[in-house]
C-alpha positions as CSV (number, residue, x, y, z in Angstrom):
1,X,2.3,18.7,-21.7
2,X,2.6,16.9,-18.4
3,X,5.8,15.6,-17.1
4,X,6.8,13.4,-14.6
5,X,9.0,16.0,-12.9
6,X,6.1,18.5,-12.3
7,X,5.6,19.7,-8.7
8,X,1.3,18.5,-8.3
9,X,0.1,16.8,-5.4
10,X,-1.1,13.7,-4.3
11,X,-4.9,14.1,-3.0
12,X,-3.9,17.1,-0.7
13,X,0.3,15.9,-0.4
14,X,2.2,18.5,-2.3
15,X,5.1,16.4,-4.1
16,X,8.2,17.6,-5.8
17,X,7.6,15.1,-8.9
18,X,5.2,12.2,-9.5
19,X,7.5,9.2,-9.0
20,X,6.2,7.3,-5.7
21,X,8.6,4.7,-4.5
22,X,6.3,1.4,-3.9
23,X,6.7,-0.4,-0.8
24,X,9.0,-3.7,0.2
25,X,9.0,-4.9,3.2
26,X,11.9,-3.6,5.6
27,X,14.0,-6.3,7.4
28,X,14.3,-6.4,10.9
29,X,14.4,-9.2,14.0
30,X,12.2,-7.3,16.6
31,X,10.1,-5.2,14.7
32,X,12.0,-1.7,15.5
33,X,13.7,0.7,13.1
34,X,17.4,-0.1,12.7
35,X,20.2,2.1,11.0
36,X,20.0,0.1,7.8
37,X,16.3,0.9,7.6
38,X,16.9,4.3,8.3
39,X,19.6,4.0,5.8
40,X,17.3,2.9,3.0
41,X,15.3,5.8,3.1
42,X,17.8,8.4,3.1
43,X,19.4,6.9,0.3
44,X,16.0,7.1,-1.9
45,X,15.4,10.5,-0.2
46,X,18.9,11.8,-1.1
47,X,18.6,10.7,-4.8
48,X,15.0,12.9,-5.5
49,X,12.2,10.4,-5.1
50,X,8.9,12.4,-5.1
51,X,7.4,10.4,-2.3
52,X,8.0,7.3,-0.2
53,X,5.6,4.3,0.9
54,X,7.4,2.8,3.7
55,X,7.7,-0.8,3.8
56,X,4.7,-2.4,5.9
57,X,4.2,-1.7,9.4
58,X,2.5,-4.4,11.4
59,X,-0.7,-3.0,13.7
60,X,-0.9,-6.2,15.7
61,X,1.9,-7.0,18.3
62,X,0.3,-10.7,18.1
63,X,1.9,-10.7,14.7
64,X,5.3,-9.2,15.6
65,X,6.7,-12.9,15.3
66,X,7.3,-11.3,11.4
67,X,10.9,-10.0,10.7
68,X,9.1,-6.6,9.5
69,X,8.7,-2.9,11.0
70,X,5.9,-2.8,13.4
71,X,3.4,-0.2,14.4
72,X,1.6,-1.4,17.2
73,X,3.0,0.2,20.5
74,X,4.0,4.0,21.3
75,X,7.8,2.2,22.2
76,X,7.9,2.0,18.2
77,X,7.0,5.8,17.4
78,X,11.5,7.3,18.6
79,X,12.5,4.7,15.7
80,X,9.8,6.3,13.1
81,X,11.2,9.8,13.9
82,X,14.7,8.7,13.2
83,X,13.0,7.7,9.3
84,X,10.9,10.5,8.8
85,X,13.4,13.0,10.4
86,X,16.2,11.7,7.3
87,X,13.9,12.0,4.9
88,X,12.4,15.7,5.6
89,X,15.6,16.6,5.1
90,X,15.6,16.1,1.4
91,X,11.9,17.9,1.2
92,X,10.6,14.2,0.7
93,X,7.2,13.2,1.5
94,X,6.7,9.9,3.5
95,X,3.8,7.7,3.9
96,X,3.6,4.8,6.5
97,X,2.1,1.8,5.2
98,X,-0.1,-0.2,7.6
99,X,-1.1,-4.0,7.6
100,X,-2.4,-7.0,9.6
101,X,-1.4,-10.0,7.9
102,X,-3.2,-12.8,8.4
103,X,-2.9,-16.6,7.0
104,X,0.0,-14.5,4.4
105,X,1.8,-14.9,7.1
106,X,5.5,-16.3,5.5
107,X,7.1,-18.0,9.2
108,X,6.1,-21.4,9.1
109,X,6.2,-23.8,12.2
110,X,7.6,-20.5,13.8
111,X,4.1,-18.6,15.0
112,X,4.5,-19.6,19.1
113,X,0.8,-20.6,19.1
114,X,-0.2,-17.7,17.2
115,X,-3.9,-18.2,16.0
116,X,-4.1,-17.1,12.6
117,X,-6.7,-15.0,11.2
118,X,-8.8,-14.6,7.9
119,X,-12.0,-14.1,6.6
120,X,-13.2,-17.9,6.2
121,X,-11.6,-21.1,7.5
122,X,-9.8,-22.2,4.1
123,X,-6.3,-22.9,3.1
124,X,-3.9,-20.0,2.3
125,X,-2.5,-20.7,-1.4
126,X,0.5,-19.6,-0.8
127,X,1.5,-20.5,2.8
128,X,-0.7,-23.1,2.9
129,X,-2.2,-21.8,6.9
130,X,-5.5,-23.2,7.5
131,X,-6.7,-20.0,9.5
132,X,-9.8,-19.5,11.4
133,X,-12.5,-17.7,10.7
134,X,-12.7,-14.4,12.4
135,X,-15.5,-13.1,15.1
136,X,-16.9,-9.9,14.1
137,X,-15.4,-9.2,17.5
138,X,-12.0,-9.6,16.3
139,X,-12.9,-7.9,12.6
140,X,-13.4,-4.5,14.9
141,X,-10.5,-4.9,17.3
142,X,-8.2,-5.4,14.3
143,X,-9.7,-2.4,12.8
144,X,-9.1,-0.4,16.2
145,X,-5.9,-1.2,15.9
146,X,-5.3,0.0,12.0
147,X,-6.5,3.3,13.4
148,X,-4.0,3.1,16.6
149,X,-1.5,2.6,14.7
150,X,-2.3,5.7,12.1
151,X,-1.9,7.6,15.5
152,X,1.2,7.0,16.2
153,X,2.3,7.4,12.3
154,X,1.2,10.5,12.5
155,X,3.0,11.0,15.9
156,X,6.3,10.1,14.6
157,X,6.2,12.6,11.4
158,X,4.9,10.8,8.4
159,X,3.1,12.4,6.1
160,X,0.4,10.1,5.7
161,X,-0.8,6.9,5.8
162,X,-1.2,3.8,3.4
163,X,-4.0,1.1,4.3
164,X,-2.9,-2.0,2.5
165,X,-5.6,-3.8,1.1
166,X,-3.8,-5.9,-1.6
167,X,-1.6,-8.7,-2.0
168,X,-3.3,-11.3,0.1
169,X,-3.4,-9.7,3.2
170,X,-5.9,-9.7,5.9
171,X,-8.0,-7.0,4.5
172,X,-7.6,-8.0,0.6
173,X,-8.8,-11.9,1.2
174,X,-12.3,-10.1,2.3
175,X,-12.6,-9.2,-1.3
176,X,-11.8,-12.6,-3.0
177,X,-14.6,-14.7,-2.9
178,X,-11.8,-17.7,-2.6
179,X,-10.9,-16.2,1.2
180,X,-14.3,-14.9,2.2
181,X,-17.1,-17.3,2.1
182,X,-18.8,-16.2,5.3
183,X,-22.5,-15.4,5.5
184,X,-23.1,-12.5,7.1
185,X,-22.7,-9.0,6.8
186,X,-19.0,-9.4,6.3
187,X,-19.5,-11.4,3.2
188,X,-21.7,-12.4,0.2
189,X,-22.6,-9.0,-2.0
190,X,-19.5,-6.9,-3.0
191,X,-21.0,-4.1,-0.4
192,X,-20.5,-6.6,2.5
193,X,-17.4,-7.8,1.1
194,X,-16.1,-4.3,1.0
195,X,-17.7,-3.6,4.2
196,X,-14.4,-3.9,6.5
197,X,-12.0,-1.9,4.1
198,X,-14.6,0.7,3.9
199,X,-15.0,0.7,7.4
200,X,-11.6,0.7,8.5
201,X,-10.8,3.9,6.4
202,X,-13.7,5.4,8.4
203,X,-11.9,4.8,11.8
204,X,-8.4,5.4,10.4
205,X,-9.9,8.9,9.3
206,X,-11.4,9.6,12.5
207,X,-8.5,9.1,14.8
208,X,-6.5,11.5,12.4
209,X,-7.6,14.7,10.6
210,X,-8.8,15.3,7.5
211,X,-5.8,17.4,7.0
212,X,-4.2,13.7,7.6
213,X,-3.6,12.2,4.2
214,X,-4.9,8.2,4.1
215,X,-4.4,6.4,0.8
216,X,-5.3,2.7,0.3
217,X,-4.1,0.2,-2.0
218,X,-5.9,-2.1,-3.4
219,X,-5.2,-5.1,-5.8
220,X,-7.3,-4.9,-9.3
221,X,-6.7,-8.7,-9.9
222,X,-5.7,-11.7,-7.3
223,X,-4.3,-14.0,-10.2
224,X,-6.2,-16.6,-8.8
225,X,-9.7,-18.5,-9.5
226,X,-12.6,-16.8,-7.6
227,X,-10.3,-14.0,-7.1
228,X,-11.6,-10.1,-7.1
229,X,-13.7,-9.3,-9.9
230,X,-13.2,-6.4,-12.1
231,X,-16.4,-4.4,-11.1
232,X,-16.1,-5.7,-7.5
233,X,-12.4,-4.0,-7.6
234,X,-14.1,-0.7,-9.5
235,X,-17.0,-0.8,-6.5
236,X,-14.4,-0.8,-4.2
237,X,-12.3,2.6,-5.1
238,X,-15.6,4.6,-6.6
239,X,-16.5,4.2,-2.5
240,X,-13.2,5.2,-1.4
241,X,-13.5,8.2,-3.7
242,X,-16.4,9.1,-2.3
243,X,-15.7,8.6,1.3
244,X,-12.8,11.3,0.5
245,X,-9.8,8.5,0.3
246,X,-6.6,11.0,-0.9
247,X,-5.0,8.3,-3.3
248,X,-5.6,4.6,-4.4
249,X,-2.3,2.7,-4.9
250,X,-3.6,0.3,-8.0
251,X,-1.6,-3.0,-8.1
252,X,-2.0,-7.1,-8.3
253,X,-1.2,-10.0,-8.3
254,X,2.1,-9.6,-10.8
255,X,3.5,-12.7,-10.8
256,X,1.9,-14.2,-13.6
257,X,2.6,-10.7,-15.0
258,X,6.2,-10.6,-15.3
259,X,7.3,-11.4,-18.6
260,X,4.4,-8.9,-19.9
261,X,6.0,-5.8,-21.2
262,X,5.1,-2.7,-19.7
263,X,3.0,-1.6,-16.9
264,X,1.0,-4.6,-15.6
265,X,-2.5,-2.7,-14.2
266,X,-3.0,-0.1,-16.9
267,X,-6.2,-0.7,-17.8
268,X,-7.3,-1.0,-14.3
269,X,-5.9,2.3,-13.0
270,X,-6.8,4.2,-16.1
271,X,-10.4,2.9,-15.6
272,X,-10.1,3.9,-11.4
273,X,-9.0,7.6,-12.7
274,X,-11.6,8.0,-15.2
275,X,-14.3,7.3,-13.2
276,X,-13.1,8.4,-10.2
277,X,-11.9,12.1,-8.6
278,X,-9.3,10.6,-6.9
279,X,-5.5,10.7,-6.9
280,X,-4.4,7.5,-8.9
281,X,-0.9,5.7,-8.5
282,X,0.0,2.7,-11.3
283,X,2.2,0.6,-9.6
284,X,3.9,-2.5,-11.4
285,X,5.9,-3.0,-14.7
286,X,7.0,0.3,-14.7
287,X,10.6,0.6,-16.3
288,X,10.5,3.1,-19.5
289,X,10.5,6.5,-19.0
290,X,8.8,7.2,-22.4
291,X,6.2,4.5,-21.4
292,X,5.5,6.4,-18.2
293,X,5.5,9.9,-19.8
294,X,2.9,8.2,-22.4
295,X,0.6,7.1,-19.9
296,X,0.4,10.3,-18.2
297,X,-0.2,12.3,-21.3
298,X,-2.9,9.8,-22.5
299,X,-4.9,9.0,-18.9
300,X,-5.6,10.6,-16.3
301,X,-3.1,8.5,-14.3
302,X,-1.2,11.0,-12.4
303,X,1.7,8.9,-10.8
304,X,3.5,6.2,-10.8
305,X,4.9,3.8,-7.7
306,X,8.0,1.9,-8.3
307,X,9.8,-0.6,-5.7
308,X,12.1,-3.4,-7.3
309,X,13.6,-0.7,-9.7
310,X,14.3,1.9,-6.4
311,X,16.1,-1.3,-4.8
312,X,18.4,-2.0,-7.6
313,X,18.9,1.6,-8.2
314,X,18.2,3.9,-5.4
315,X,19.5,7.3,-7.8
316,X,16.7,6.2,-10.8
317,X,15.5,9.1,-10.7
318,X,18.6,10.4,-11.9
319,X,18.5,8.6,-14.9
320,X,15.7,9.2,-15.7
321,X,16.3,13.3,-15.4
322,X,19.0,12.5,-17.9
323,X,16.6,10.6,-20.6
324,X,13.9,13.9,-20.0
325,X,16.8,16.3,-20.9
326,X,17.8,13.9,-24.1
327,X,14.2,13.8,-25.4
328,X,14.3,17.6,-24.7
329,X,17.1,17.9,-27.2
C-alpha cells in the first residue's frame, strides 16, 4: 500500500513524501525577497513539507507595478539564494513558479501607463481591464522572458521550475475561448490555442537542462462560460507529457467549488494520470488525510499540493504524521 509519507519522486525530483505545498502569492512592495518571505519558507521547510511551489515570480519588469516576487533581472537572483539556501537546509525541494500576468492584473488605476496584455481585446471578468490584443511579436518576447527567468531560477538554487498556465493568467486565457478569439495561428483549433504554452515549455527547456525539472500547471476548468473544455484541457497535458514536461499541477477555477466536500479536480487529475506517464499533482479541497490516502491507493494520482491549509498551519504535516500513526494502531 502507498502512503503519503513514502520517499518517490516527482518526474525526476527525489522528494521525502508526496505532500507539495501549492503556491500563494508572496507579499512584497518592490518585487525582492524580504525576511518575512524567506521566513515563510523556512517555517514550511522546518515542519517536513515534501516540496515547495514558491509563490509567483513575475518574468516581466513592465509588470513589477504588482506587490509580488519578481524574476525578471539577475539584481533579483542574491534574494532567491537567501530562499532556497533556508530551505536546503531541511532537505526540502523548491520549485520557482513563473508567471506574466496580464489583464489579471489586481492594481487598478495604479498601472503608470502600463499597457495590458492578453490574447484578444475583451474585458477581464474579474478586473474588468479591457487589454489589448497581443502582436505575435510580443507573444515571443514574453516567452523569451519565461525562459530568462528559468535561468536565473535555476541560478539562484531552485530545484525546478513551475510554468503557470492557470488561473486567468496570461498564458491560461489562450486556452478559454472567452479570452482568445484571435484568428490566427495563436487561436481557433485547441492545437493553436495550446500553441504558446506548448511553445514556451520548449524554450523554458532549452535554456535549462533536461536534468532541470519544469512542471506546468494548468487549470482543468475556468468556472466560466466559454471557458476551457474538458478534452481541450486533456489535449493540453497528453502534449506536455509527451514533450517530456516532469509534473502537471491540476487545479481550477475553485471558487464556485468551495462548499463541495473533498478534493475539487479529482476527476480531472485522475483522468491526466491515467492517460498520461506523467507525474500528477491534485491541488484544491484537499483537507482529510484519509481522503488523500484514498485517492492515492485508488488512482494513479501520486501527490497532492496544498496552499490555504500550509498558511493556516505551517506544521500540517505534523498532524497529519500523527493521524498515519493512529490508523496504524
Amino acid at each position: 500500500m502507498k502512503t503519503l509519507f513514502d520517499k518517490t519522486s516527482i518526474g525526476q525530483l527525489p522528494v521525502n513524501n508526496r505532500f507539495v505545498r501549492a503556491a500563494i502569492a508572496d507579499s512584497t512592495l518592490d518585487g525582492y525577497v524580504n525576511d518575512s518571505v524567506v521566513e515563510t519558507y523556512s517555517k514550511l521547510a522546518s515542519n517536513g513539507v515534501g516540496s515547495i511551489i514558491t509563490g509567483i515570480n513575475l518574468v516581466d519588469g513592465e509588470e513589477q507595478i504588482m506587490p509580488v516576487i519578481g524574476l525578471c533581472s539577475d539584481s533579483f537572483i542574491p534574494g532567491h539564494r537567501r530562499i532556497t539556501g533556508e530551505v536546503h537546509k531541511y532537505d526540502v525541494k523548491i520549485i520557482a513558479q513563473l508567471v506574466y500576468i496580464g489583464s489579471y492584473a489586481f492594481i487598478q488605476g495604479k498601472n503608470g501607463g502600463l499597457v495590458t496584455l492578453a490574447p484578444s481585446s475583451v474585458s477581464n471578468l474579474i478586473t474588468g481591464t479591457l487589454a489589448r490584443e497581443m502582436r505575435v511579436s510580443e507573444i515571443k518576447l514574453i516567452q523569451n522572458k519565461f525562459a530568462e527567468a528559468a535561468k536565473r531560477a535555476k541560478e539562484a538554487g531552485y530545484d525546478g521550475v513551475q510554468i503557470h498556465a492557470a488561473h486567468g493568467f496570461l498564458l491560461s486565457q489562450f486556452l478559454t475561448p472567452y479570452y482568445n478569439r484571435r484568428t490566427d495561428h495563436y487561436g481557433g483549433s485547441v492545437e493553436n490555442m495550446a500553441r504558446i504554452i506548448l511553445e514556451t515549455y520548449s524554450l523554458v527547456r532549452s535554456a535549462v537542462d533536461y536534468n532541470f525539472p519544469i512542471w506546468v500547471k494548468l487549470n482543468s476548468t475556468d468556472g466560466i462560460p466559454d471557458g476551457i473544455s474538458n478534452s481541450d484541457f486533456l489535449y493540453v497535458c497528453h502534449k506536455l507529457a509527451d514533450m517530456g514536461v516532469d509534473a502537471i499541477e491540476v487545479s481550477g477555477n475553485w471558487s464556485p467549488l468551495a462548499l463541495k466536500p473533498g478534493p475539487y479536480f479529482k476527476d480531472a487529475a485522475e483522468a491526466v494520470a491515467r492517460e498520461n506517464d506523467v507525474s500528477v499533482i491534485l491541488t484544491g479541497g484537499n483537507r482529510k488525510f484519509s481522503e488523500m490516502t484514498e485517492i492515492l491507493n485508488t488512482t494513479k494520482i501520486g501527490f497532492f499540493g496544498l496552499a490555504r491549509p500550509f498558511a493556516r498551519d505551517p506544521s500540517l504535516i505534523s498532524r497529519f504524521k500523527r493521524e498515519c500513526e493512529q490508523e496504524a494502531m
